[in-house]
DRENPA-3360 file (N, C-alpha, C; in nm, 2 decimals, always signed):
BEGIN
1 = XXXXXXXX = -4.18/+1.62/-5.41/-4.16/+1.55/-5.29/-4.04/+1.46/-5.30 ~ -3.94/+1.42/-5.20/-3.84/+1.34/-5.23/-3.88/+1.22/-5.20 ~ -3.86/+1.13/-5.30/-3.88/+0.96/-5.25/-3.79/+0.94/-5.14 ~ -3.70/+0.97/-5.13/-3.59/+0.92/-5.05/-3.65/+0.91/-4.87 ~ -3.75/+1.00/-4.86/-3.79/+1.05/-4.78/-3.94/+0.96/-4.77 ~ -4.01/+0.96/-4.85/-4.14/+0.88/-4.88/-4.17/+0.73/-4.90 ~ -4.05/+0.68/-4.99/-4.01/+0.55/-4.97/-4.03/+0.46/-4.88 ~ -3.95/+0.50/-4.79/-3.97/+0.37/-4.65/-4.10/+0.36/-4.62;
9 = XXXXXXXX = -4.20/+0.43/-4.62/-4.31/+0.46/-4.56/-4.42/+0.36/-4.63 ~ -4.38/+0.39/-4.81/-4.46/+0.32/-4.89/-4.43/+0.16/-4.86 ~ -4.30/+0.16/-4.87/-4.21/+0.01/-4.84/-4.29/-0.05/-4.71 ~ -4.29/+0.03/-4.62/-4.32/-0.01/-4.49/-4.48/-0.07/-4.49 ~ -4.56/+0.02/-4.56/-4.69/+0.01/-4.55/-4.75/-0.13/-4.65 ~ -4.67/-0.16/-4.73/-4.70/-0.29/-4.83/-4.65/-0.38/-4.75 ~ -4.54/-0.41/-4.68/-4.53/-0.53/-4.59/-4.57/-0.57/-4.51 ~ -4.62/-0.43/-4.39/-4.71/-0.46/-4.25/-4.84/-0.50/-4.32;
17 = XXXXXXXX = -4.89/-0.44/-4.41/-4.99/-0.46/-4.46/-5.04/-0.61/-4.50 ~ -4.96/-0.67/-4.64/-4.93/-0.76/-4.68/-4.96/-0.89/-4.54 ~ -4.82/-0.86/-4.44/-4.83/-0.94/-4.36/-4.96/-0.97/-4.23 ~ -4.97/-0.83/-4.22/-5.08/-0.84/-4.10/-5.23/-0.89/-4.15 ~ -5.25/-0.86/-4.28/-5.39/-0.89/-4.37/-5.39/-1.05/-4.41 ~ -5.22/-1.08/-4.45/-5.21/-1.22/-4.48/-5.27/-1.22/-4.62 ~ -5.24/-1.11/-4.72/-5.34/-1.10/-4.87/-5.21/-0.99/-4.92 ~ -5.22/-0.96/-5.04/-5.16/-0.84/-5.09/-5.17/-0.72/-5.11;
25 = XXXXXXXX = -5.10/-0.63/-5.06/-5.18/-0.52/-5.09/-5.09/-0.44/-5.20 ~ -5.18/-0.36/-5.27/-5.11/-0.28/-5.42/-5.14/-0.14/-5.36 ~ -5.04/-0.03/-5.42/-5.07/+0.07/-5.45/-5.18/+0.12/-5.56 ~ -5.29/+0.17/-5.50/-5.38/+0.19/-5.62/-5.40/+0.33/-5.63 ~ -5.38/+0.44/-5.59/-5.36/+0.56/-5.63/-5.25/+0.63/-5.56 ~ -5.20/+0.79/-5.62/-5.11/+0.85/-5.58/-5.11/+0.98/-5.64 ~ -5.16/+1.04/-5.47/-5.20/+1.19/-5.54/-5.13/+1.32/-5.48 ~ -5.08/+1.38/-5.55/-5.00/+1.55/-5.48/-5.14/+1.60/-5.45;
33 = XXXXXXXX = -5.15/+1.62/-5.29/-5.30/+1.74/-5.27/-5.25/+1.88/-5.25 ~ -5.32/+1.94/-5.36/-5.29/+2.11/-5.35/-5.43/+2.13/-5.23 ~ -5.52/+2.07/-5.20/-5.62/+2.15/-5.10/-5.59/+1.99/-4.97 ~ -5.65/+2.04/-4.85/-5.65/+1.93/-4.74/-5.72/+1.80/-4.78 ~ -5.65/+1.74/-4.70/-5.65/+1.60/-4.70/-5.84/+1.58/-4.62 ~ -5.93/+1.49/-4.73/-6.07/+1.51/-4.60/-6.05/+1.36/-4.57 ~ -6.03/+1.36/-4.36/-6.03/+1.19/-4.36/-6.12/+1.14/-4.38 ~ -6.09/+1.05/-4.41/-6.21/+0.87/-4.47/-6.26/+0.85/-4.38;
41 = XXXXXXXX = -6.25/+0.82/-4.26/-6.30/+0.74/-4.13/-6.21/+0.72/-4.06 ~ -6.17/+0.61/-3.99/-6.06/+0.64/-3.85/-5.91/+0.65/-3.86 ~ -5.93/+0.75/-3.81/-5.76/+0.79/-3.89/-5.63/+0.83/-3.77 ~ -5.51/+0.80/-3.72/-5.41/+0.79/-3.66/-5.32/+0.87/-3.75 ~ -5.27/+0.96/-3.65/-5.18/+1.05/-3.70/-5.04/+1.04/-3.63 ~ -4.92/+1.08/-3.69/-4.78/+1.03/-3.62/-4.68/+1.18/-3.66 ~ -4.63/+1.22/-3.59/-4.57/+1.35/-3.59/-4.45/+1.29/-3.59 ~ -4.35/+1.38/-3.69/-4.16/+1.36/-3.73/-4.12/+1.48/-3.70;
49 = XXXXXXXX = -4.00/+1.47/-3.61/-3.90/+1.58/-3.58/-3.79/+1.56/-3.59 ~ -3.68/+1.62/-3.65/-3.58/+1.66/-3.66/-3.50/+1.67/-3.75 ~ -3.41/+1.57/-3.81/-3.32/+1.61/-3.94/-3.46/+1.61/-4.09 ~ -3.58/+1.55/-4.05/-3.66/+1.52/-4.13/-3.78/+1.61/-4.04 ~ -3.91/+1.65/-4.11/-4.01/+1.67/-4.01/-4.14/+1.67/-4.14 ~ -4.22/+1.67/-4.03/-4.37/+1.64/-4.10/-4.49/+1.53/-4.03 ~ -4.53/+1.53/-4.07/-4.65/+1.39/-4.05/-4.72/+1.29/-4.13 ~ -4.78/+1.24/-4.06/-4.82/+1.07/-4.13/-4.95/+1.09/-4.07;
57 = XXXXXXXX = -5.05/+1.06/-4.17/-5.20/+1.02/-4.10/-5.21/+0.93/-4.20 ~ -5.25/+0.82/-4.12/-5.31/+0.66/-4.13/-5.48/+0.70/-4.15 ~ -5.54/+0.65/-4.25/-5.66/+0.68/-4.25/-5.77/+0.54/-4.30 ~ -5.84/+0.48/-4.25/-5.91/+0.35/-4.28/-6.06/+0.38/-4.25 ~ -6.13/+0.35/-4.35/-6.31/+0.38/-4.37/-6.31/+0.27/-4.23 ~ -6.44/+0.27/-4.15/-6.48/+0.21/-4.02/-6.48/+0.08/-4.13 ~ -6.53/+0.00/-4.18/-6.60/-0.09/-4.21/-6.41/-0.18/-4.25 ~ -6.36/-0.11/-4.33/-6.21/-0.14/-4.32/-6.12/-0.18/-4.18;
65 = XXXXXXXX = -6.14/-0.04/-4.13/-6.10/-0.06/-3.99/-6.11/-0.19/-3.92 ~ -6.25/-0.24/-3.96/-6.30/-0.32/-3.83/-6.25/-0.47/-3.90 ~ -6.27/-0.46/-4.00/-6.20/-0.60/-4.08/-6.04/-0.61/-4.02 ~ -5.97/-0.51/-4.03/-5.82/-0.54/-3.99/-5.82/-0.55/-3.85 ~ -5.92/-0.46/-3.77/-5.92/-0.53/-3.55/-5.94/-0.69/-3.59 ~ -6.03/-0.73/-3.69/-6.01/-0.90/-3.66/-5.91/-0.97/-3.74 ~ -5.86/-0.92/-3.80/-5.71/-1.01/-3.84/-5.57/-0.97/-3.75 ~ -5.59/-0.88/-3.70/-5.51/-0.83/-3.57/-5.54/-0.90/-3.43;
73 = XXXXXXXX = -5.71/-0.93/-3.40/-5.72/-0.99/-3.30/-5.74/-1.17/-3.29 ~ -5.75/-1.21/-3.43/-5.76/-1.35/-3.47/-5.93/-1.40/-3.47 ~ -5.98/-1.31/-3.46/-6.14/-1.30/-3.44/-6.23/-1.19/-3.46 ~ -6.36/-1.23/-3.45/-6.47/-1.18/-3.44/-6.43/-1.02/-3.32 ~ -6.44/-0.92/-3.34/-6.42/-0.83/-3.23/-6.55/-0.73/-3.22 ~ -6.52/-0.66/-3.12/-6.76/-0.62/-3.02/-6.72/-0.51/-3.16 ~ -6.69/-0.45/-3.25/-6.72/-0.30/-3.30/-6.71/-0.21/-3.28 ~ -6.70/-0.20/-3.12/-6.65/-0.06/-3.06/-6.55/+0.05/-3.14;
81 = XXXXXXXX = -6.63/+0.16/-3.17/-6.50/+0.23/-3.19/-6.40/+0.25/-3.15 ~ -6.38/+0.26/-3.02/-6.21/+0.25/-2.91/-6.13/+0.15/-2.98 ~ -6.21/+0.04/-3.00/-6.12/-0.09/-3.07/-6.11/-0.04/-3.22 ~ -6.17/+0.03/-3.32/-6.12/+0.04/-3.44/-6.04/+0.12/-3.42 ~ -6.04/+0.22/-3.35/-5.93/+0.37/-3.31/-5.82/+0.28/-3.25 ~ -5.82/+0.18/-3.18/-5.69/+0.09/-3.15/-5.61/+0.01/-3.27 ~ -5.71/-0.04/-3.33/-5.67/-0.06/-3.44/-5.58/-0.02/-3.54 ~ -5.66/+0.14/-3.57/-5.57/+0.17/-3.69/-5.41/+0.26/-3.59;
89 = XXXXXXXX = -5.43/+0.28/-3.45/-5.25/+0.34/-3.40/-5.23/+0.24/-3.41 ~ -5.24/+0.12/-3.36/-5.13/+0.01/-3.41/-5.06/-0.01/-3.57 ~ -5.16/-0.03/-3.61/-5.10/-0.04/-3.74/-5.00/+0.06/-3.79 ~ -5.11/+0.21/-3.76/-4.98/+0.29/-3.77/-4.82/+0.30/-3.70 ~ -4.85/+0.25/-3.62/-4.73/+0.22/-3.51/-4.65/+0.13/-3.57 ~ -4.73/-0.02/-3.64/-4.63/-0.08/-3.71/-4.54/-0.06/-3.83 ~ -4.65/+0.05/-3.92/-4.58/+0.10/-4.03/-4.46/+0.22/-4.00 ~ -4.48/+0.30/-3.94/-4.40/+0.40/-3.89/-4.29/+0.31/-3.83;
97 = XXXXXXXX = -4.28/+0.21/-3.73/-4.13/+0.12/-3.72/-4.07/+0.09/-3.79 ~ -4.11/+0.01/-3.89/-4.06/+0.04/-4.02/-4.00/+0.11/-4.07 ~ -4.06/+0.23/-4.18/-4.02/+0.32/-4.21/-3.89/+0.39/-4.12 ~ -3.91/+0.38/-4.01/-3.75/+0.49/-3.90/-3.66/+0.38/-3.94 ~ -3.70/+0.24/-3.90/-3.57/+0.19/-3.96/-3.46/+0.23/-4.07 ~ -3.56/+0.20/-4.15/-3.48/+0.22/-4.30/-3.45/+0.41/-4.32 ~ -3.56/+0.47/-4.24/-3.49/+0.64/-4.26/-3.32/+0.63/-4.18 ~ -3.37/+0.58/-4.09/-3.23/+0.57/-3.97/-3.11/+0.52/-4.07;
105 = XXXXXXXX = -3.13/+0.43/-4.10/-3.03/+0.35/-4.21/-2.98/+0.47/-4.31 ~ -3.06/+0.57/-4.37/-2.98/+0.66/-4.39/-2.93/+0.77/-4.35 ~ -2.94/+0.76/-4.23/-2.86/+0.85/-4.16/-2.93/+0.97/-4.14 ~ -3.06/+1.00/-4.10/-3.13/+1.07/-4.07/-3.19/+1.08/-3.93 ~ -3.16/+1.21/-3.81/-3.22/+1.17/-3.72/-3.34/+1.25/-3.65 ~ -3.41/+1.17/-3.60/-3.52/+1.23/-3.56/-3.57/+1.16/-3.46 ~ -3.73/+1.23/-3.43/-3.82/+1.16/-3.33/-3.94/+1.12/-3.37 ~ -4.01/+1.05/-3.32/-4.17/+1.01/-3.37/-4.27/+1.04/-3.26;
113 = XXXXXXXX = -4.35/+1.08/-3.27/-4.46/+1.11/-3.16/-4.55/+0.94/-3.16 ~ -4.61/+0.91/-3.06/-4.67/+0.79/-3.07/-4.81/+0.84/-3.16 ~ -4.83/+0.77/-3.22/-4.98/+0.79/-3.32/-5.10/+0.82/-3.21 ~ -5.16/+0.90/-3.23/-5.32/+0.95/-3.21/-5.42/+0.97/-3.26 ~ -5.53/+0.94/-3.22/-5.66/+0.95/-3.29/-5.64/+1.10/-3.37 ~ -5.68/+1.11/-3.50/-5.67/+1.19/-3.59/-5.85/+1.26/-3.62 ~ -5.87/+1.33/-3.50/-6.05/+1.37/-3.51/-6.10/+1.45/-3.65 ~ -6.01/+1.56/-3.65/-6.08/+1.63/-3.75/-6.07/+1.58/-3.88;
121 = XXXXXXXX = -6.14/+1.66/-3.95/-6.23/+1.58/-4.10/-6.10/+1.65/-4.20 ~ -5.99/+1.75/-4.17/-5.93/+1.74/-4.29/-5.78/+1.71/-4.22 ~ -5.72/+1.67/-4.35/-5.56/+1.67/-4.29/-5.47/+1.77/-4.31 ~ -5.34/+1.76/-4.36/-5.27/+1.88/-4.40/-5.24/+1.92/-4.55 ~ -5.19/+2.03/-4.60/-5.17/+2.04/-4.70/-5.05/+2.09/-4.71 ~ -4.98/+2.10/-4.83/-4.88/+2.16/-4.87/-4.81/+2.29/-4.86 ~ -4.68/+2.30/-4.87/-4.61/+2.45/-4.87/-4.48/+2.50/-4.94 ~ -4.47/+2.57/-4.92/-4.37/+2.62/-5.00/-4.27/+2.51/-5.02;
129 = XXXXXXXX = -4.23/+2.46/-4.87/-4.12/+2.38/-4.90/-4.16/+2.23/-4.86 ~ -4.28/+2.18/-4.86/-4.33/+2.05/-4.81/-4.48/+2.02/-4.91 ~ -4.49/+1.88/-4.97/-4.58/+1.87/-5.02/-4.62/+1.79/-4.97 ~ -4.80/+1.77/-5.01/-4.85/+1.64/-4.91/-4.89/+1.55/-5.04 ~ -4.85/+1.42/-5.00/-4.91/+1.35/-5.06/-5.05/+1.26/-5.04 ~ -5.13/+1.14/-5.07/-5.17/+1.08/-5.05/-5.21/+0.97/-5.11 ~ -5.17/+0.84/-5.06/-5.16/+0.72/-5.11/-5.29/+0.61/-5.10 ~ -5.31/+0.57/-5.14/-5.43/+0.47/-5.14/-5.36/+0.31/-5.14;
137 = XXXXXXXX = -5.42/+0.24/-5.03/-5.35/+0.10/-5.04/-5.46/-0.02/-5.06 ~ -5.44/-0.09/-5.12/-5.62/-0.16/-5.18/-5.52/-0.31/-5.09 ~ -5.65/-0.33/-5.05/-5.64/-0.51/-4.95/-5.78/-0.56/-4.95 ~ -5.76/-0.68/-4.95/-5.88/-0.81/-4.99/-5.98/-0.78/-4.86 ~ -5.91/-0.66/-4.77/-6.02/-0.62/-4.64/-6.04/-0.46/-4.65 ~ -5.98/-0.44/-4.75/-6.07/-0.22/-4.81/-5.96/-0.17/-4.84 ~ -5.97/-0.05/-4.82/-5.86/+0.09/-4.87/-5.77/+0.17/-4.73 ~ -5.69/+0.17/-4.73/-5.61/+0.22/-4.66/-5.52/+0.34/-4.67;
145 = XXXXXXXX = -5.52/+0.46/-4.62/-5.48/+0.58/-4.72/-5.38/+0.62/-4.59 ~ -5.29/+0.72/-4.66/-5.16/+0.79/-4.59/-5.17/+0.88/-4.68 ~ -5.15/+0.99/-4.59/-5.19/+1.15/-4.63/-5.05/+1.18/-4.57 ~ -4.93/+1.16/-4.66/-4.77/+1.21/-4.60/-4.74/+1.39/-4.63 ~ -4.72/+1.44/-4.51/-4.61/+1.53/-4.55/-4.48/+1.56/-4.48 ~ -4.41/+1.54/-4.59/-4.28/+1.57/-4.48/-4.21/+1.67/-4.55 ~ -4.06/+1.72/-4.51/-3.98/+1.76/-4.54/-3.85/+1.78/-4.45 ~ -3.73/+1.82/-4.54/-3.64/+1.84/-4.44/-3.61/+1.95/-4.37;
153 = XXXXXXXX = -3.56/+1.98/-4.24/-3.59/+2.04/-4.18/-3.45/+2.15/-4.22 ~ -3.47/+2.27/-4.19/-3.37/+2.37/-4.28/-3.25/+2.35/-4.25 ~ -3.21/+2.33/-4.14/-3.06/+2.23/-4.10/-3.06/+2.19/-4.24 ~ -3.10/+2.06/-4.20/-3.11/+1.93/-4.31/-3.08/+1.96/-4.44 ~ -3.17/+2.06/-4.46/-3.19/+2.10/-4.64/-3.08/+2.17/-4.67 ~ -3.04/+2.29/-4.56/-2.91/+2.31/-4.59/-2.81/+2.24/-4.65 ~ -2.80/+2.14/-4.56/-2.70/+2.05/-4.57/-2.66/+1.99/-4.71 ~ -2.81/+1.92/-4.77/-2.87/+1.85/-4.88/-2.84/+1.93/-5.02;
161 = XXXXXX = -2.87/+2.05/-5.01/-2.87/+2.12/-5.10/-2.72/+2.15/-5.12 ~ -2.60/+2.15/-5.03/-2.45/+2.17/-5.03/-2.38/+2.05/-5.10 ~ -2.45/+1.99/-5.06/-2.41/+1.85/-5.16/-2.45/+1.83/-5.30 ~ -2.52/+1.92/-5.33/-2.59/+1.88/-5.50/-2.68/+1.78/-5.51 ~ -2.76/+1.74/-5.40/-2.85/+1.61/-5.36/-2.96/+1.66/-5.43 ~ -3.01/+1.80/-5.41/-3.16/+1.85/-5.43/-3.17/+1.87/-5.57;
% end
């Protein structure tokens, strides 16, 4: 997998994190999945198109979930799952702003789909030309995971590979 490409993401997800929790958060695992990704509990998904493509699922156990709706809402919040499901698109939403930033910065262009509830129990897996990863983020309020896959899109790779980049 290219960091160049995964990077921002990670970057992105340690600051929103860090900042929105108000605690630190570390990378505590980092795994290539050769079989699908099974989500944890409420998970928001974000689709990438064009010089880059792939996706992002945001994935947080409920009990996680609901700890970050109240450091997001500055309180006590009812439990509802609509509100943990709000929860984790925002966050995804915050991390993914991020991350385009700094992809944009190098000159990559694309689109983002707004994040959606992520229903089914597995995520994506790998292929010939795209691997998935899966990251684990540990915070003083649970575990937070990204199940990334991207790649460049054959344009793109074309391009990448003409350069002696790949």
């Amino acid at each position: 997998m290219k960091m160049e490409l995964i990077q921002p993401f990670i970057n992105a997800a340690d600051a929103v994190l860090a900042q929105t929790l108000q605690s630190p958060a570390t990378v505590a695992d980092v795994n290539m999945e050769e079989n699908a990704y099974r989500r944890k509990g409420v998970a928001a998904e974000v689709g990438i198109n064009g010089d880059i493509e792939g996706r992002v699922i945001f994935d947080l156990d409920p009990a996680t979930a609901m700890k970050v709706a109240e450091h997001l809402a500055g309180g006590a919040v009812d439990g509802s799952e609509e509100m943990t499901a709000e929860t984790v698109c925002e966050l995804a939403n915050m991390v993914i702003g991020n991350a385009v930033s700094s992809l944009n910065d190098q000159g990559f262009q694309f689109k983002i789909t707004p994040p959606e509830l992520h229903s089914v129990d597995s995520g994506y897996t790998g292929s010939v030309d795209s691997e998935a990863l899966v990251l684990e983020f540990r915070t003083l309020s649970g575990s937070l995971f990204m199940n990334i896959v991207m790649r460049y899109n054959r344009r793109r790779r074309a391009d990448h590979v003409s350069s002696g980049a790949d």
